[in-house]
C-alpha positions as CSV (number, residue, x, y, z in Angstrom):
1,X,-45.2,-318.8,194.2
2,X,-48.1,-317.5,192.2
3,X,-46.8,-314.9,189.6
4,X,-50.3,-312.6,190.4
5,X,-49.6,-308.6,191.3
6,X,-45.8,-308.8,189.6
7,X,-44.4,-307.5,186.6
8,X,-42.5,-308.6,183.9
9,X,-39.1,-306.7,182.2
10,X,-38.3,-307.9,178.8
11,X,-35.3,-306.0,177.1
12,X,-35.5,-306.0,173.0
13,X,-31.9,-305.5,171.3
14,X,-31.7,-305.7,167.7
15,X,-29.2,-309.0,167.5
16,X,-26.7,-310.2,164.8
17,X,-26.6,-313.8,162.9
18,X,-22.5,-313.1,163.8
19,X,-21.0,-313.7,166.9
20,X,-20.7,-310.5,169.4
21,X,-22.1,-311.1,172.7
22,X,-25.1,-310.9,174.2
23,X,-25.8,-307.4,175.6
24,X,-29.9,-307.6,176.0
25,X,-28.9,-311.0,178.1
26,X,-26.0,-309.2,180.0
27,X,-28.5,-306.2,180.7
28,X,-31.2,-308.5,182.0
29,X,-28.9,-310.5,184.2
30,X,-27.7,-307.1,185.7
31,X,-31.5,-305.8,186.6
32,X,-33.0,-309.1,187.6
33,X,-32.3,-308.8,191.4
34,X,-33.7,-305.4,191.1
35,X,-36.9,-306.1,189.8
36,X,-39.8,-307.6,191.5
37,X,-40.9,-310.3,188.5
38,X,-39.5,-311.6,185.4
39,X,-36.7,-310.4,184.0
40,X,-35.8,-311.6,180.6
41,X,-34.7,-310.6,177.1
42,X,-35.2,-311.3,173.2
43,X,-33.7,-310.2,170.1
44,X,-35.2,-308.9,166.6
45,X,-32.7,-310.9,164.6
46,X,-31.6,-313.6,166.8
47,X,-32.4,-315.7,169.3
48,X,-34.3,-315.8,171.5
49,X,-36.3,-314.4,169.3
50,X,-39.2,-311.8,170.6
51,X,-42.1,-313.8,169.1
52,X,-40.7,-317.1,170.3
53,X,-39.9,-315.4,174.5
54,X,-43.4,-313.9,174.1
55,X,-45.4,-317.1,173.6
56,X,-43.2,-318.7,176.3
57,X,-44.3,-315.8,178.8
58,X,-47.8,-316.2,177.7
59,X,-47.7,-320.1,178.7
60,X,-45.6,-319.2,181.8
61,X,-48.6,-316.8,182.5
62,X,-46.3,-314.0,182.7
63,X,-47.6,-311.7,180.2
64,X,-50.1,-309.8,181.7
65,X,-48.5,-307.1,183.0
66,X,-45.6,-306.7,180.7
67,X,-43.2,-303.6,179.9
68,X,-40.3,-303.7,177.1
69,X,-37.8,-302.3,177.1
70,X,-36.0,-301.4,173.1
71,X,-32.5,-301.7,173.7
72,X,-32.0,-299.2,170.7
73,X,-30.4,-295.9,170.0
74,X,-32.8,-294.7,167.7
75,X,-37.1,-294.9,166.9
76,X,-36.9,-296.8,163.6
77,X,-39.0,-299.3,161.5
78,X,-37.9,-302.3,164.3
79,X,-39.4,-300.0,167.3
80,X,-41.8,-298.1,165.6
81,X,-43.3,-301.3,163.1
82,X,-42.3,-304.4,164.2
83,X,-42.1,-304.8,167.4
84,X,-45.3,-303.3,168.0
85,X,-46.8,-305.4,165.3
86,X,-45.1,-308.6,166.9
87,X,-46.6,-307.4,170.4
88,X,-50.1,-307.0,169.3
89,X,-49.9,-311.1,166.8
90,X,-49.0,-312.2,170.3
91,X,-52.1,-310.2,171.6
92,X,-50.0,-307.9,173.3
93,X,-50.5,-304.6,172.2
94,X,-51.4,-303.4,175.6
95,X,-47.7,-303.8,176.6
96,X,-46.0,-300.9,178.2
97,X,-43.2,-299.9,175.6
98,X,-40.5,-297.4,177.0
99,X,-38.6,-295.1,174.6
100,X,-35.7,-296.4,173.2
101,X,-32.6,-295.4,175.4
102,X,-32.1,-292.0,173.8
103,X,-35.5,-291.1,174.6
104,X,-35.0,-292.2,178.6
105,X,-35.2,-289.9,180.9
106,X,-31.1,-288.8,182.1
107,X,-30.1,-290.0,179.1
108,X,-28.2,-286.6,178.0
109,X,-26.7,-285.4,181.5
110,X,-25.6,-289.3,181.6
111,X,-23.7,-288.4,177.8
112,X,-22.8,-285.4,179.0
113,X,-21.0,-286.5,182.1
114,X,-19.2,-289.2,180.8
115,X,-18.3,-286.4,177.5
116,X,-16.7,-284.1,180.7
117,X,-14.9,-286.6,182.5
118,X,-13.0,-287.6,179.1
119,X,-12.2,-284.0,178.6
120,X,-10.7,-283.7,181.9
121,X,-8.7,-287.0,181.8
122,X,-7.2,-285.7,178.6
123,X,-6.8,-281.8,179.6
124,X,-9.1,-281.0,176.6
125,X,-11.5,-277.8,176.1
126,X,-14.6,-278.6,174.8
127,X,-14.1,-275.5,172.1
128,X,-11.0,-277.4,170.9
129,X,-13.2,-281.3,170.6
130,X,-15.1,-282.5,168.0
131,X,-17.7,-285.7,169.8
132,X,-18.3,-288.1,166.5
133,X,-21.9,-290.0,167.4
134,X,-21.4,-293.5,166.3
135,X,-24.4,-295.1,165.4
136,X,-25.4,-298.6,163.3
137,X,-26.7,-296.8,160.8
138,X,-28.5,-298.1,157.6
139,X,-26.5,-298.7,154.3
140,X,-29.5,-296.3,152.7
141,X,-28.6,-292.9,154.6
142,X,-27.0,-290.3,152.6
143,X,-27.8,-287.7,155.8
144,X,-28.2,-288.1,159.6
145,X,-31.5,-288.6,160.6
146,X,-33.2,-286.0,162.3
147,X,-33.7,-287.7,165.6
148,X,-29.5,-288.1,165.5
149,X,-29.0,-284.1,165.1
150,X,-31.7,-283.6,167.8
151,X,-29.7,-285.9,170.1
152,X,-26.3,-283.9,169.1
153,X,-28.5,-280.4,169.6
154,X,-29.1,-281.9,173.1
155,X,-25.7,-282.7,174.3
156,X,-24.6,-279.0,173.2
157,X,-27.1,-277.5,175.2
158,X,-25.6,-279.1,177.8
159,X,-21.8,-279.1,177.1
160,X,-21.4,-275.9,175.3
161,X,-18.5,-274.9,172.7
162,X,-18.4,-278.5,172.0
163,X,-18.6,-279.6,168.2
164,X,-21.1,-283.0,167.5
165,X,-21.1,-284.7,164.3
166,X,-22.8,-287.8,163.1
167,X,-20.7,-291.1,161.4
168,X,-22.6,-294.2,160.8
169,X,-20.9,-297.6,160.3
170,X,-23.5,-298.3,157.7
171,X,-24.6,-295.3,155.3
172,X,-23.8,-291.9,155.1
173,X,-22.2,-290.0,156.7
174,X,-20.1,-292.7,157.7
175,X,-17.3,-293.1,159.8
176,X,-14.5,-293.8,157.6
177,X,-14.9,-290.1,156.3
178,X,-15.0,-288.4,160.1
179,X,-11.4,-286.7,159.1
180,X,-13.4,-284.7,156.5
181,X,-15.8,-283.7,158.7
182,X,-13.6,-282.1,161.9
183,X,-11.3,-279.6,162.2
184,X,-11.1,-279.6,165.6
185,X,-7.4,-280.6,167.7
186,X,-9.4,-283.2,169.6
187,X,-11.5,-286.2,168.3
188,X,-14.3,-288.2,170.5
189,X,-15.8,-291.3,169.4
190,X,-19.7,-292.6,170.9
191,X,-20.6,-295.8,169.5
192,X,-24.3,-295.8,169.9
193,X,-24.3,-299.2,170.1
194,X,-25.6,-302.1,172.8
195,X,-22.6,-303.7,173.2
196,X,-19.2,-305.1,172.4
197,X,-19.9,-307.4,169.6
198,X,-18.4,-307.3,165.9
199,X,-19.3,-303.7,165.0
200,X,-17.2,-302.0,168.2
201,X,-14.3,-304.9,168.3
202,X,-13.0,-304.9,164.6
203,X,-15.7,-302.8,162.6
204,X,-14.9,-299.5,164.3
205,X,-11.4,-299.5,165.0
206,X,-10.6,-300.8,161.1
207,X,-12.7,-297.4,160.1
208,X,-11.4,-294.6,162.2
209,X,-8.0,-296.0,161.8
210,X,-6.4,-294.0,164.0
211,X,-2.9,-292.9,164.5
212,X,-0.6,-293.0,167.3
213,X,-0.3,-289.4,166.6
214,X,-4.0,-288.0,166.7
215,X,-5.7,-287.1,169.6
216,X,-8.7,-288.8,169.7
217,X,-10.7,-290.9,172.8
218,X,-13.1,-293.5,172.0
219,X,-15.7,-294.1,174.5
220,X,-16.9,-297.5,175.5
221,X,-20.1,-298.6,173.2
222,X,-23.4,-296.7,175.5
223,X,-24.9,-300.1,175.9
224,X,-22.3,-301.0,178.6
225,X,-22.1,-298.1,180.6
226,X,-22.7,-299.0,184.0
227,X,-25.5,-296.2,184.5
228,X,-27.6,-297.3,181.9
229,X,-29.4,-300.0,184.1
230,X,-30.8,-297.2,186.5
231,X,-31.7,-295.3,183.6
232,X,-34.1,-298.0,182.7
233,X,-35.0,-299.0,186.5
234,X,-36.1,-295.9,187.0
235,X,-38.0,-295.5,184.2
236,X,-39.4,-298.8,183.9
237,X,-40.9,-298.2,187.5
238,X,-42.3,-295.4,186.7
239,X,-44.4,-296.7,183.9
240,X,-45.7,-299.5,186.0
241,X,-46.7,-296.9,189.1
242,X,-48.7,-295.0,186.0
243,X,-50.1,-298.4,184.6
244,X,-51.3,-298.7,188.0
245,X,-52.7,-295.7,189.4
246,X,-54.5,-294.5,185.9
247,X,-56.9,-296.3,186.0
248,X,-58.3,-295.2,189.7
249,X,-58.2,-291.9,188.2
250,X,-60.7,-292.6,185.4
251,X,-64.0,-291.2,186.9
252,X,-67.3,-293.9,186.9
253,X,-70.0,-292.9,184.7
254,X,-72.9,-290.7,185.9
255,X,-76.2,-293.1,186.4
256,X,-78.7,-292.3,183.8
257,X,-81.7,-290.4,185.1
258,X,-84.9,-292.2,183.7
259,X,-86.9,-288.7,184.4
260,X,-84.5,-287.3,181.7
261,X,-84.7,-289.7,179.1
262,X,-88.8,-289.8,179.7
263,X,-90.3,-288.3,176.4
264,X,-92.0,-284.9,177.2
């Protein structure tokens, strides 16, 4: 069947060369039926690699219409430098780029919710509950980056008298120290991260080292969370109805008058 009028999804994860799943592929697999066209994925440090699935969608003739989606938790040099500059070597710098996932629209009432249903399972105020964001980081940080204490401003606007603090696995501040930065009787842990791989299996658990004792409630990595698809449906189809009805908006030049242009 002729590809001609359809769309195609391509999610963007950052990837590792160590083994830890495949969370762009398990994302795509979960909004293929749901999407009318091509559903596929590529990574920024593994394979597929973006360059490599772009050139195949190009030959496939499935490029034309294309939006991406950044699997990422944050707008940094991969989203803001090179993907873009990957998009337009392909000669795809028309592509319709969505926000990374922080930047989708529900994104904080979705944090928010899940934040309120842990403090119920656990009886906890949210006056008494310190909520660590757990991003990748970069082993360069010495501060959180602005866009991270934006995000944390957000979720207290919406969950009031609760405490939000940033602890990278890479950089600073980093996880290992969140101790030193709570004084709260409750402890939350988000791990901004896509999926289930190295970082949230061993990495995170080795540095909050948690005790029998404390009362703390780790969240499952925001990649997985089974919301997060319609999140990026919804937005997704909401760029393409835009891509789409634009352009009938853009009014047709006025015919020139050749009495006007006549010299007087």
């Amino acid at each position: 069947m002729p590809y001609r009028g359809k769309t195609t999804l391509l999610i963007v994860a950052h990837g590792t060369s160590a083994e830890g799943g495949n969370p762009a592929g398990e994302l795509a697999n979960g909004l293929r039926a749901r999407w009318n066209g091509c559903v596929c994925h590529a990574y920024m440090r593994s394979t597929p690699d973006l360059a490599s699935v772009l050139a195949d969608l190009k030959t496939q003739g499935k490029a034309g219409r294309l939006v991406v989606v950044p699997l990422f938790f944050s707008e940094g040099y991969l989203v803001t430098e090179e993907m873009p500059s990957i998009l337009a070597d392909a000669g795809l710098h028309d592509a319709m780029v969505l926000p990374p996932v922080t930047g989708l629209r529900g994104f904080v009432p979705m944090v928010a919710d899940h934040i309120v249903r842990a403090l119920a399972l656990n009886t906890w105020q949210a006056g008494e509950t310190t909520l660590f964001l757990v991003p990748h980081g970069l082993k360069t940080l010495t501060e959180p980056l602005a866009e991270q204490i934006w995000l944390a401003q957000r979720i207290i606007n919406v969950v009031p008298e609760l405490s939000v603090r940033v602890a990278n696995v890479e950089g600073a501040p980093s996880l290992t120290d969140w101790r030193s930065m709570t004084t709260s009787r409750n402890n939350m842990f988000l791990p901004l991260l896509a999926g289930g791989g190295v970082h949230a299996r061993f990495d995170l658990p080795e540095m909050m080292a948690l005790d029998a004792a404390e009362r703390a409630h780790v969240l499952a990595p925001l990649g997985t969370w089974g919301e997060l698809p319609d999140l990026i449906l919804r937005q997704a189809q909401k760029t393409t109805r835009q891509a789409a009805v634009l352009p009938s908006h853009i009014p047709e030049p006025e015919p020139l008058d050749p009495c006007r242009l006549a010299p007087s």
